[in-house]
C-alpha positions in Angstrom: -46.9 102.0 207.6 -43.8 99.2 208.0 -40.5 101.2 208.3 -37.3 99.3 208.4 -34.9 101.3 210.6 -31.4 100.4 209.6 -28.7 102.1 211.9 -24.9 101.6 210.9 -22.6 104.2 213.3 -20.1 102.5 215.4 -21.0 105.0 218.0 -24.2 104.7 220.5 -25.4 107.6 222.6 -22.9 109.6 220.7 -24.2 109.3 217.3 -25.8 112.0 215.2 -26.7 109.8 212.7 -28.9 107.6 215.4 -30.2 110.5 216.6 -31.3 112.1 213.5 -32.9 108.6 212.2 -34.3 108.1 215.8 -36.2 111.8 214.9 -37.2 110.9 211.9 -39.2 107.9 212.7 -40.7 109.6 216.1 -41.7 112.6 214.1 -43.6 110.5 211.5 -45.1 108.3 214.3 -47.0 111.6 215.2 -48.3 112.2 211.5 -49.6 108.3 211.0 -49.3 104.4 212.4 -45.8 103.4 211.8 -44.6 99.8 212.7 -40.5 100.2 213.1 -38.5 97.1 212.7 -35.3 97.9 213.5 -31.7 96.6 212.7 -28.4 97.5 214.1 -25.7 96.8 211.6 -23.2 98.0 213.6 -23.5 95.3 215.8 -22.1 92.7 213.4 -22.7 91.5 210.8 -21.2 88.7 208.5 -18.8 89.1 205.9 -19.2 87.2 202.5 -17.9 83.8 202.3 -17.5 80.9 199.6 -20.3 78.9 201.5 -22.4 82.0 201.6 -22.1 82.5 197.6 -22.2 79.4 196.6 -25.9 79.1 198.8 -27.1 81.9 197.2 -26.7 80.1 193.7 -27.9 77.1 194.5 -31.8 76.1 194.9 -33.4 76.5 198.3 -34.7 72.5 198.0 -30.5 71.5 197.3 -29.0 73.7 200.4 -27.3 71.8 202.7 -28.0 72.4 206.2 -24.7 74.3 206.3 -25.3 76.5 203.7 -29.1 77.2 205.1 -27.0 78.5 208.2 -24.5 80.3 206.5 -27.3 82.7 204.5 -29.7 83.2 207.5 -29.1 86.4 208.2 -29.0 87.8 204.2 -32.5 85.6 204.1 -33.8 88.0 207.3 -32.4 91.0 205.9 -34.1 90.5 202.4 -37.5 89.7 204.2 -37.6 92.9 205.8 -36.6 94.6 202.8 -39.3 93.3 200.9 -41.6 93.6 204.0 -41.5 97.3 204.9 -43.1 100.3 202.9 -40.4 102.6 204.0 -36.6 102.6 205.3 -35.1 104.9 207.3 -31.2 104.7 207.0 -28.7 106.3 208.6 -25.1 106.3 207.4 -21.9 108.6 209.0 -19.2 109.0 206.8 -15.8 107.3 207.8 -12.9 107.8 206.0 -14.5 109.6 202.5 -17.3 106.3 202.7 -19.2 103.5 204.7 -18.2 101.7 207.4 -17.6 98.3 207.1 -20.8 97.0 208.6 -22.5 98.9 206.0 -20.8 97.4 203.2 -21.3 93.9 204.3 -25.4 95.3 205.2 -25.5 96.1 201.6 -23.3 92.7 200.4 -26.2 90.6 202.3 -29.0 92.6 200.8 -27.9 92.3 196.9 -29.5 88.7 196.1 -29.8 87.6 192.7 -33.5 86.1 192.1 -34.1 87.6 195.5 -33.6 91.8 195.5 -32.7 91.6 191.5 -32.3 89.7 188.5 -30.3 88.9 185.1 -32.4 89.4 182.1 -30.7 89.4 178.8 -31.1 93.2 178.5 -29.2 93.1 182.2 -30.4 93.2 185.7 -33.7 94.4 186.5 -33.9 95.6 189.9 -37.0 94.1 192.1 -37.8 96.1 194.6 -40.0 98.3 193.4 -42.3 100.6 195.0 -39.6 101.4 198.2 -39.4 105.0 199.6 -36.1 105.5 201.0 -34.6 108.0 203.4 -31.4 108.5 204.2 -29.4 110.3 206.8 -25.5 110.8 206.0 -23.3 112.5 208.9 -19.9 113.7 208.6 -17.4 115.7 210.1 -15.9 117.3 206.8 -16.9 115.6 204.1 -19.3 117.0 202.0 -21.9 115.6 200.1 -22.4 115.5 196.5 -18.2 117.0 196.7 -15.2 115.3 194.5 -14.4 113.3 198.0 -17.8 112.1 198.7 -17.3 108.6 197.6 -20.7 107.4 199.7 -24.0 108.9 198.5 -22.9 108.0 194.6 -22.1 104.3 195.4 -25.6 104.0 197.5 -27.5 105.7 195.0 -26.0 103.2 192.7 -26.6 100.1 194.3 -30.1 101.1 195.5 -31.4 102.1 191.7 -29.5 98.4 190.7 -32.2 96.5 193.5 -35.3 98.9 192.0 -35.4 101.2 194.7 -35.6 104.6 192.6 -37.3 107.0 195.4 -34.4 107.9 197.6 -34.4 111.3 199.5 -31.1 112.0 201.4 -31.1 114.3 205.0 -27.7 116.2 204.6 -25.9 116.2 208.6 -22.3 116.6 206.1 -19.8 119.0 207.7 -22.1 118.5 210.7 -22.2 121.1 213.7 -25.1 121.5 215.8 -26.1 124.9 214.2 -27.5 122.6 211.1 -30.4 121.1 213.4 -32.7 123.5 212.5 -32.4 122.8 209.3 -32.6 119.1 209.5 -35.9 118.9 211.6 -37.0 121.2 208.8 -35.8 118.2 206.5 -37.7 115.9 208.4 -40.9 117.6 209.2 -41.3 118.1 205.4 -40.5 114.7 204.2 -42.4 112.9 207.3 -45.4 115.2 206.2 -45.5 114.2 202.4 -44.9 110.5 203.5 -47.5 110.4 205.9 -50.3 112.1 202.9 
């Protein structure tokens, strides 16, 4: 099974969400053979740019070297999208939604002709057949509440890039009394993905 493990907290060692998606993908490693490719957006990622959307509308065969450069890491991200089976995402909650490397994770995913496409009844989403987990930490904010401005926007832009199976482990309001709960999460959604 390919699972793309995508990690966005600004923290390391500290991090519940790491944790929690690090348990995840151990815990389904003992149920079947998973192949983990693993990105850290946290670490830095781009921000859009004139050159960069201006390469993404033109033909592969008419980029300039330039603009061959300036898309190559939306091109990698978009492979391993279409590559993996299953993604494993962990999110915190900063400041009632993502953080920024998040945002510009999701800005370099969303790919006309490559993650979706116009039709003239509207986008069509193209990638289909994606089962998506994902872990969302927070200190107070809850999820699903008026001031959860995160889970609705994901939802939104995963459905608008076909991926429709999306299962969400709740760490909101988190305090280590909720781990009990969460491995329970985890064991039962590792266990029906691993059937």
């Amino acid at each position: 099974m390919k699972v793309w493990h995508i990690d966005s907290s600004s923290r390391d060692e500290q991090s519940h969400s790491r944790r929690i998606t690090q348990q995840f993908i151990e815990n389904l490693s003992k149920k079947t053979t998973v192949e983990s490719n693993p990105l850290n957006v946290a670490a830095g990622l781009p921000f859009l740019t004139d050159i960069m959307i201006g390469s993404y509308f033109t033909p592969d065969e008419q980029r300039t070297t330039e603009q061959k450069s300036a898309i190559s890491v939306s091109n990698d991200i978009v492979k391993s999208a279409k590559n993996a089976d299953v993604w494993v995402i962990g999110v915190p909650i900063y400041n009632f939604s993502m953080p920024a490397s998040f945002k510009a994770f999701i800005d370099l995913l969303c790919r006309s002709k490559e993650t979706f496409t116009y039709t003239e009844t509207g986008p069509i989403g193209l990638l289909e057949n994606k089962k998506v987990f994902v872990v969302v930490t927070s200190g107070g904010t809850e999820i699903g509440s008026d001031i959860d401005f995160l889970t609705p926007w994901l939802k939104h832009c995963l459905s608008f890039i076909g991926v429709q199976n999306v299962h969400f482990i709740h760490a909101d309001k988190y305090s280590p009394e909720k781990d009990n709960v969460i491995t329970q999460q985890i064991e039962e959604m590792t266990s029906n993905l691993a059937k």
